[in-house]
N, C-alpha and C positions, 0 to 999 in steps of 0.2 A: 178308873181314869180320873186325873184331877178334869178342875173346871177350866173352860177352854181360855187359851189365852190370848185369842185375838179373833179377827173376823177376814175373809178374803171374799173378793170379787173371784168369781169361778167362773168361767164361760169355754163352754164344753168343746171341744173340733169334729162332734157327731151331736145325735140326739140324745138326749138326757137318760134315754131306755137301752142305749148302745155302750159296749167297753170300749176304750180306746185315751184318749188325751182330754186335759182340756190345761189353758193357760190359767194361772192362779197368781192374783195381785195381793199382796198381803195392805191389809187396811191399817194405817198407825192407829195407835202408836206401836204398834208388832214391832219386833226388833230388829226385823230383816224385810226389810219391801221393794228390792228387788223380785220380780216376776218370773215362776218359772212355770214350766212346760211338764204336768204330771200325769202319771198315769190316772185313768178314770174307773175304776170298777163299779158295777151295778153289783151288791150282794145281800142276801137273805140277812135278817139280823140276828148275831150270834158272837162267840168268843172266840178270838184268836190272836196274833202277834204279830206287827209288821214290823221285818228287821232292816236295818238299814243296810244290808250286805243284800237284801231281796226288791228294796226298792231305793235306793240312795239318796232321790230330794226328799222323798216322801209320796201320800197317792191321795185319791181321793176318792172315800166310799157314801156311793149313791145306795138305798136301797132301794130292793125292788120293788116296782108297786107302789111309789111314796117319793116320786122324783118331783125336783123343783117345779115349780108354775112358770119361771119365767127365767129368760135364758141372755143375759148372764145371770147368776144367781149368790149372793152374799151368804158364805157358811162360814160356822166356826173352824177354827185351827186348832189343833191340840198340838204342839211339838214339845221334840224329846230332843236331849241333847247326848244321848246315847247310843247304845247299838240296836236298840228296840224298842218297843212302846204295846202295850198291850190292849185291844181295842174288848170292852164287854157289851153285854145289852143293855146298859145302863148308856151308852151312847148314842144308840139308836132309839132309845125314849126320849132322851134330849135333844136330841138332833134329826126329828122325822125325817127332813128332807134331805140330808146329808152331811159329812162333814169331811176336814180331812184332818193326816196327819202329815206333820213339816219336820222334816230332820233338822233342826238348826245345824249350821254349817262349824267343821272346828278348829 
């Protein structure tokens, strides 16, 4: 995965240990900072693909064990302006506490 390309305020609408939503502000100069409502996953860290036909703004993966300190919490963005984006472990090295992905809109 390239290197992330911005930062968002994240503040969860559960506990940080819970799936479910949280709102997400993108921090400029991101290209898009209108604020959406995204899915929250808490997940182990490993390889797989978020496609935009599976989740359409994008999500945000917490892993488990290794959730923010403080809530809201500023993670990085990786977006993809495609149909998918491929998440490795090399993510979850960089990004202990979390991060997400953001479908830029087209």
């Amino acid at each position: 995965m390239p290197d992330k390309d911005g930062d968002a305020i994240v503040t969860p609408y559960q506990l940080w240990t819970q799936d479910g939503t949280a709102l997400v502000a993108p921090l400029p100069p991101f290209p898009d900072t209108v604020g959406r409502t995204m899915p929250l996953d808490n997940r182990l860290a490993g390889t797989f693909t978020v496609r935009r036909s599976d989740r359409p703004l994008g999500i945000v993966l917490i892993p488990t064990g290794h959730e923010p300190a403080t809530s809201p919490a500023t993670l990085p963005i990786f977006a993809a302006s495609g149909d998918s984006i491929g998440v490795t472990g090399d993510n979850w090295v960089e990004c202990p506490d979390g991060f997400l992905i953001w479908f830029l809109t087209q």
